[in-house]
N, C-alpha and C positions, 0 to 999 in steps of 0.2 A: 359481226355481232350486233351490232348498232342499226346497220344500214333499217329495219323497219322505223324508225324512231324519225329516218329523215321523210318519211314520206310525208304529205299534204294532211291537216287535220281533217277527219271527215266530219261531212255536214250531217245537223241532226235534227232532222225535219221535224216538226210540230204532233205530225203522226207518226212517225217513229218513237218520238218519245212518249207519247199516249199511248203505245203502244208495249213499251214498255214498262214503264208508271202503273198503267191499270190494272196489269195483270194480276195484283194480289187483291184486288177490289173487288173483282170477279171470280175468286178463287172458289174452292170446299171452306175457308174459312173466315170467306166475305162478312157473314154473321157479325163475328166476334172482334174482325177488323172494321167494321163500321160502327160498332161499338162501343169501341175501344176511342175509334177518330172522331165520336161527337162527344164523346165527354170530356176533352182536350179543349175546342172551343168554347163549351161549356163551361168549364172550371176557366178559362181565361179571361171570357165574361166575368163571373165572378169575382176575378182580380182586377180588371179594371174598373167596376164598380166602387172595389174598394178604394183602389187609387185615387178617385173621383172623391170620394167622401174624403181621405186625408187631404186633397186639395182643401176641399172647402174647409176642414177646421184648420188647417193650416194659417187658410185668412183671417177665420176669425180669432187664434191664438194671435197673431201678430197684431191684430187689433188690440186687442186686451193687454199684451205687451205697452202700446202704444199709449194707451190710456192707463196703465198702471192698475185694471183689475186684476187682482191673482187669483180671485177666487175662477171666475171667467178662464182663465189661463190655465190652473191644475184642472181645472173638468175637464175640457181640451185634450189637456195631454194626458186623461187618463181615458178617454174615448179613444186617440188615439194609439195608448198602447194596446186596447181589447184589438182593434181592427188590425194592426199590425200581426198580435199573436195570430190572429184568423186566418190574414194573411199568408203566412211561416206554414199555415197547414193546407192551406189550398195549394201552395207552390210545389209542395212537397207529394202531395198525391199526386200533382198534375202531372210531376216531373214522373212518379212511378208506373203509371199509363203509360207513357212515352218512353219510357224504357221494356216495358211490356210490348208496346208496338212494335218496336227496332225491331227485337228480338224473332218476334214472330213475323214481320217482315221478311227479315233477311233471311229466317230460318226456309220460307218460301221461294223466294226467290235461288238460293243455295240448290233445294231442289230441284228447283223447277230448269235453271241452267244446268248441275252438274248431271240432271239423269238426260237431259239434250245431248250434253257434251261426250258423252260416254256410247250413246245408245247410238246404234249401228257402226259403230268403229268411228265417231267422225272426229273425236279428238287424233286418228291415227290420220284419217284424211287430211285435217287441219294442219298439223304438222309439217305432213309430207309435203303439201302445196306450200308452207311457209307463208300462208295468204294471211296471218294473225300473228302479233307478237304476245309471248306471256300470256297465257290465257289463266293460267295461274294467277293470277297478279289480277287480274279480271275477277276472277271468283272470288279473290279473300279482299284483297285492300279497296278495290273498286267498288265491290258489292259492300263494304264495310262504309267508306265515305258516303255513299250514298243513302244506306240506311240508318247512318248513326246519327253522329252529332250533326257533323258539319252538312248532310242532308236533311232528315224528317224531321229532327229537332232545330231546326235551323228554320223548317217552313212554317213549323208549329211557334216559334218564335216572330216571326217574319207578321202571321195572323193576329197575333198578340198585340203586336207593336203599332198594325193597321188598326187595328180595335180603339187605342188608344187614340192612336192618332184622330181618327173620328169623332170617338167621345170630348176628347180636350178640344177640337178645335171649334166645339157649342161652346165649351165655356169661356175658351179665348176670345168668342167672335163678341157673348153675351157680358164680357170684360171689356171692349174696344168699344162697345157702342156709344158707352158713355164718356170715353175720354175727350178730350181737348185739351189743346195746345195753346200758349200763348206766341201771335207769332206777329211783329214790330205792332205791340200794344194792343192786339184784337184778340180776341178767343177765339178760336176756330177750333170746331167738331171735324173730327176724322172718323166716323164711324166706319168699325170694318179694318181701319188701316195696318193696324198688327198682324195681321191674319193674312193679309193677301202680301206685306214687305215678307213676313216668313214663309207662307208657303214656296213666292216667287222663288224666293234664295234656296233653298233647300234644294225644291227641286232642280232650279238652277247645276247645284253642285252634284246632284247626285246624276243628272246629265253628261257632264264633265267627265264626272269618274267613270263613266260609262266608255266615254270616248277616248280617256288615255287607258283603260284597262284591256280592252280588247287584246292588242299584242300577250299579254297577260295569259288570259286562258289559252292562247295556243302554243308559249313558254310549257305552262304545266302539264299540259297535255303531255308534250315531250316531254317533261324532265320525270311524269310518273313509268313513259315508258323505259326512259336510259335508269330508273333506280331496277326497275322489272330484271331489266338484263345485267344490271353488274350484279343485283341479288341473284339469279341466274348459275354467274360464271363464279362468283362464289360457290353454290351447293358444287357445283362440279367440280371445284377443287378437292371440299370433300368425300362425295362419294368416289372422287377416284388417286386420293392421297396414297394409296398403296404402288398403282402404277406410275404414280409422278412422281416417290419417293424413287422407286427403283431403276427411273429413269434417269434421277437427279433433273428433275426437269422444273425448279425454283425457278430460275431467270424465266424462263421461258412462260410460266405461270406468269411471274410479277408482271412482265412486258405485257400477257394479257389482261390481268385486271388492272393494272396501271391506265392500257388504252381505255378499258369500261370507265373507267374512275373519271379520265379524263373529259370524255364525254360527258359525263353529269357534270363535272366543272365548268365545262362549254357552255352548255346550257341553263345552269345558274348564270351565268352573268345575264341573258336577256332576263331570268325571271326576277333578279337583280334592278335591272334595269327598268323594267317595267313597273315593277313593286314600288322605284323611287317615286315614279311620278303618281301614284294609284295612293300613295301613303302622304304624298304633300299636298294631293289635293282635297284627300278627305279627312285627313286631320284638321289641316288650313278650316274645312269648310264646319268642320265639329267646334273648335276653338272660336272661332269666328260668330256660329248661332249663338255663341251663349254671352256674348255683349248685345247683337242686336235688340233682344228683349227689356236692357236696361236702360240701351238709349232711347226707342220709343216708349218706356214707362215712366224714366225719368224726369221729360218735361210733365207728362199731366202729373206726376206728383207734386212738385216743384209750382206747376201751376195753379193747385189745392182741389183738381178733379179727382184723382187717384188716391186712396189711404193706403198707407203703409202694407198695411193687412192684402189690400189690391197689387199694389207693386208686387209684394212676394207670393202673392196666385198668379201674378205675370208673368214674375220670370220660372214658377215652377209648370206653370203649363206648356210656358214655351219649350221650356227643359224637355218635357216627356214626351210634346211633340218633337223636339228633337231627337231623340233617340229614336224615334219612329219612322220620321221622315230619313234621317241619313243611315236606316241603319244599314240601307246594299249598301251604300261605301265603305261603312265601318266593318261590313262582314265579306269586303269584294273577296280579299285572296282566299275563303272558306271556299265563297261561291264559284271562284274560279277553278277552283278543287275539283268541286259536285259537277259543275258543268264540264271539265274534264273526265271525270268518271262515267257521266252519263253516254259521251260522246264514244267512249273506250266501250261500254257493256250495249250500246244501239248497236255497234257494229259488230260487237260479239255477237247479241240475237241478231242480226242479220245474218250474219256466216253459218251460226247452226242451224238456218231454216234453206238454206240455198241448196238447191237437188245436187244432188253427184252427178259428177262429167257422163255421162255415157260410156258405157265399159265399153270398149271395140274387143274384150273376150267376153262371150255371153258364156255364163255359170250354171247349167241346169242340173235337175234330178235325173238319174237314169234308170232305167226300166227295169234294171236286176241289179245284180250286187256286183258288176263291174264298174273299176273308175276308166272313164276313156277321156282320150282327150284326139282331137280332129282339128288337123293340118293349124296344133298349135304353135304360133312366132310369137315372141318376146321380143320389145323393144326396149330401150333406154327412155325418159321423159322426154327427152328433144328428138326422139323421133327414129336416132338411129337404130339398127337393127340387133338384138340380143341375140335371135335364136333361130334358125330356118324353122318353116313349118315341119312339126313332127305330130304323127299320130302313134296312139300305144291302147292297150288295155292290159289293166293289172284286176284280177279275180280279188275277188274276198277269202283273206284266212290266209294269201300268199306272205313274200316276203322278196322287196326288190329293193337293189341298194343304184342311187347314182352317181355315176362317177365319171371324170373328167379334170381338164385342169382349171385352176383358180380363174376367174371372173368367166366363166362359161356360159354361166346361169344358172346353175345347179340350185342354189337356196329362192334365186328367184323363182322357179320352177314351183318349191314348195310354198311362196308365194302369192305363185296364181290358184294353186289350187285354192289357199285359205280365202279366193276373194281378197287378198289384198294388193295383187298387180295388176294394172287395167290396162297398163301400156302392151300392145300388139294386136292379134287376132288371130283367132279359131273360136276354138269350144270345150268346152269342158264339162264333162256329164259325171256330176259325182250321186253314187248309192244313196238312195235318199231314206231318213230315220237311222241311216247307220253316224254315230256320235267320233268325230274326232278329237287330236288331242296333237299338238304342236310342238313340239318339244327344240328350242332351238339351242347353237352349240353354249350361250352365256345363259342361264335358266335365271329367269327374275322371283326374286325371293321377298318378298314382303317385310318389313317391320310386324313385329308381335310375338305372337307366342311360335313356339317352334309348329306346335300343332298346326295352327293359320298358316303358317309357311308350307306345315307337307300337303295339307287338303285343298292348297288352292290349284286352280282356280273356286274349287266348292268352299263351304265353310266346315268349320271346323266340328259345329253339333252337330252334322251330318255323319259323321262318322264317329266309332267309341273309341276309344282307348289301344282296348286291347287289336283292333284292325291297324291304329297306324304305329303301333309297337312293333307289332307281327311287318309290317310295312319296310319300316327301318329295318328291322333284325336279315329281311332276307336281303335287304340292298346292302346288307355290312356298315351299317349307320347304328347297332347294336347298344352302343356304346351312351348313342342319345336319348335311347326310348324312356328312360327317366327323364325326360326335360320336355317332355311336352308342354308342360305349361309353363313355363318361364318366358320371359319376352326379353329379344333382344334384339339389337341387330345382325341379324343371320347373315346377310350375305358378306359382313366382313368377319363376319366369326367362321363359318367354315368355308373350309379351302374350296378351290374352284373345282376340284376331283369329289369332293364331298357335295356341293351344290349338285352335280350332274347324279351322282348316287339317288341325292334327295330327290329330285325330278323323276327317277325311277320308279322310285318309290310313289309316288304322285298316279305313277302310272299303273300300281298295282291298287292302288287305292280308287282311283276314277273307273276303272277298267274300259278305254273305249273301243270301239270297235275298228276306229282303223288309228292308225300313230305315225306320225309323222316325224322323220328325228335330224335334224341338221346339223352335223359331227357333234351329236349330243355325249359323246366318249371322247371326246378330244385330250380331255385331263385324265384318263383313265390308265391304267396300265394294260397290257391285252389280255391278262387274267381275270380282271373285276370288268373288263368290258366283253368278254366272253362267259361269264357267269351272267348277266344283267340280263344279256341277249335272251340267253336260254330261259332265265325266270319270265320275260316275258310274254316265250313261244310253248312253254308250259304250264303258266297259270292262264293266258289266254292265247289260248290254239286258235280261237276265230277272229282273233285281231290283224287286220290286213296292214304289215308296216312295211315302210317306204320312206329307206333313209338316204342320206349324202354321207359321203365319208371319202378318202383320200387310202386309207391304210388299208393294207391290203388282207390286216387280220381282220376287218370289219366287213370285207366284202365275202370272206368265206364264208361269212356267219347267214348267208343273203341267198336264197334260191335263184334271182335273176339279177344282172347287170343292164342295165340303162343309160349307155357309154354319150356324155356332153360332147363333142369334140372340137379342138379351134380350127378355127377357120383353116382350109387350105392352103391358102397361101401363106400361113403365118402373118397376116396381118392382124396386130389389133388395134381395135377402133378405140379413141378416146375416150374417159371416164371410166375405164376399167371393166367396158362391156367387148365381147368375141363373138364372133359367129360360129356357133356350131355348123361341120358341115352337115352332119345326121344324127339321129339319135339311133343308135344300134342296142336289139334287145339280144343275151347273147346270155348262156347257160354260167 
């Protein structure tokens, strides 16, 4: 379960991530998102301006303190509560923008990944190669960190903070110039000196934190993939509580998510570990900024260059440029989040833009309304052999059932037709504009309204009422056709013989023209899977179906036979694949 979690972090090149970054920049709603991201800088200017001005009354209140005006001192502090209130209201738009952004961000990005992920089967590709862990977990919390907080309002913070840092560091510089020191009985001007002791240090630390944090981001990296997979083997506890119940199969569950658990526990300790040093060095280096400021202001006070009112625009500029200069360290494990996410969703758009393997079975149209298929073999992924080459044609409007024993090929068969097995070689020439419909023997049933569950794959306004009434009533699901609209979870609420009914029903609803059914009666009785049949072959007489089935009451129901067979010698091959020796068409 874990083993993708062990693999190497992937790198994420500078155009890769512009690559992914830009996209909403460049969108249909580039407009309103550029917009949106100048009035952010905009309204932060604006707060730093203000900032700027509470500095200066700042100094000149402490003056006035100093000298005991009060009149000087309530003016002051009633300028500064106007700017303050101003303040209160610029942060608060600002912040509503930027919530506005996220939003529409992420709401692009959502699509713009999940209609990739969907479109051409490649989430089914993705899967099957196992070449991505959780892509789930890619879409919602990934795509979340990096457009929420701890990403766009983090960058939008991050500009804010540079803004500042700029601004304060005129007036630190335009505060240092005049200072001097007394140093064994001389005066000596330092101009500048404030300014370049704290930048040095600052950045100094925030260098530092650079270089113990690294192990850091490739901790979190891992530790959001092992949370993906114990969240994971959780849902599949509950989606298949029924058969684990009836297995009794607790131990055997806890043993599994105990190992998922335990891995996250593994892996906190490096991001434990990393965190220690990433936290003591940028705290250290935060605690630490906020003396330097008193002990180079202190002597030009002390030495009668500095007034009081100066001292405290000293240490409060140094203040804000502090919070500006350290704030990557004070915001590393956020950023080490984002840069984990980012690293997670680049290789996710990497993966959904990469071509498909080369099918070695080529899939065409054919010329009339037979499906053929020519000198088709089926392999396993590693290569060995599923299936001799067989050739067949099945007409439109027939009815041919295949049969054979277990791991033959038989579902893979129905497989290659859908285009979803590529392992072997031949050909396969299916009726072209004629509409299939897949029917396999577990039928996947949706969350929602019962409705949505019988019209899918379609929706549900496509069809009225009274058709998936009439729908159920003929598949003997009678009983539901009042519950259309109710939402529930269907597939534990009817039985697996009910699920396969509803599927039926799906089928009189879609009506395609050819169907495909993979012991899609398995839960049936031979009564309701001989009734099914026939509703089939009489509401659509030009539906060409071509099913698997094992039971011998399902094969009478079949014009022709399509015999899998094992291999001759009774050898089978590992993984659970055989070699047919023929495929025999037979009355």
């Amino acid at each position: 379960m874990n083993a993708s979690t062990d693999k190497p972090t992937p790198k994420t090149t500078p155009r890769a991530a512009w690559r992914l970054l830009s996209g909403y920049w460049r969108s249909d709603d580039k407009w309103m998102a550029w917009g949106l991201l100048l009035l952010v800088p905009a309204l932060n200017g604006v707060m730093v301006y203000q900032s700027l001005l509470q500095n200066r009354i700042n100094g000149v209140m402490f003056d006035a303190l100093g000298a005991r005006h009060a009149g000087v001192f309530w003016r002051q502090i009633a300028l500064e509560a106007a700017i303050m209130a101003a303040w209160v209201v610029t942060y608060t738009v600002n912040q509503w923008i930027i919530q506005r952004l996220q939003m529409r961000w992420r709401t692009w990005m959502n699509a713009h990944f999940l209609g990739r992920w969907l479109d051409k089967k490649t989430y089914y590709r993705l899967d099957r190669s196992g070449a991505i862990d959780n892509p789930d977990q890619r879409l919602s919390e990934d795509m979340l960190i990096l457009t929420g907080d701890k990403g766009l309002k983090n960058a939008f913070d991050f500009l804010h903070q540079m803004g500042i840092v700029v601004v304060f560091t005129g007036v630190l510089w335009n505060l240092s110039r005049t200072i001097q020191y007394q140093l064994g009985g001389h005066t000596v001007a330092m101009p500048g000196l404030v300014v370049f002791v704290f930048l040095l240090f600052c950045l100094a630390s925030t260098g530092l934190v650079e270089w113990l944090g690294r192990p850091l981001l490739r901790a979190r990296y891992h530790q959001q993939a092992r949370e993906g997979d114990y969240r994971f083997a959780l849902v599949r506890v509950r989606e298949n509580s029924e058969p684990i119940a009836l297995y009794a199969g607790e131990r055997a569950e806890q043993r599994r998510l105990d190992g998922a658990f335990a891995a996250i526990r593994q892996n906190w300790r490096h991001v434990v570990r990393s965190t220690f040093g990433v936290n003591l060095s940028s705290w250290g280096s935060s605690q630490a900024a906020q003396v330097v400021p008193w002990l180079l202001g202190a002597g030009a006070y002390f030495a009668g260059t500095l007034s009081l009112g100066g001292v405290t625009r000293l240490f409060q500029t140094c203040n804000q440029m502090r919070i500006g200069l350290l704030w990557f360290i004070q915001n590393y494990p956020d950023l080490a989040d984002v840069r984990a996410a980012l690293s997670r969703l680049v290789e996710f758009d990497r993966l959904l833009d990469e071509p498909e393997n080369p099918r070695d079975i080529v899939v065409a149209d054919s010329q009339d309304e037979v499906l053929r298929t020519y000198d088709l073999a089926l392999h396993c992924p590693d290569g060995r052999v599923l299936s001799e080459p067989a050739s067949m044609d099945i007409k439109a409007g027939s009815t041919s059932v295949i049969v054979g024993p277990s791991g033959c090929g038989k579902s893979t068969f129905l497989l290659s037709l859908a285009g979803l097995w590529q392992h072997g070689s031949g050909r396969i020439e299916m009726p072209s504009g004629r509409r299939s419909m897949f029917i396999p023997q577990r039928p996947y049933v949706p969350i929602g309204t019962l409705k949505d569950a019988l019209c899918y794959p379609g929706m549900a306004d496509e069809f009225g009422d009274e058709a998936c009434a009439e729908a159920l009533q003929t598949c003997r699901l009678g009983h539901y056709a009042a519950l259309l609209g109710e939402t529930a979870h269907w597939s534990k609420r009817l039985s697996p013989g009910e699920q396969q009914r509803l599927a039926f029903a799906r089928v009189l609803l879609q009506r395609p023209d050819t169907l495909f059914l993979d012991e899609s009666t398995s839960a049936l009785d031979s009564a309701n899977e001989a009734w099914l049949y026939q509703q089939v072959r009489e509401r659509l007489p030009a539906c060409t179906v071509i099913s698997v089935a094992h039971r011998e009451s399902v094969i009478a129901l079949h014009q022709r036979k399509l015999s899998f067979s094992p291999p001759r010698t009774g050898e089978v091959l590992g993984g659970g694949c055989t070699t047919p020796a023929a495929v025999a068409v037979g009355s």
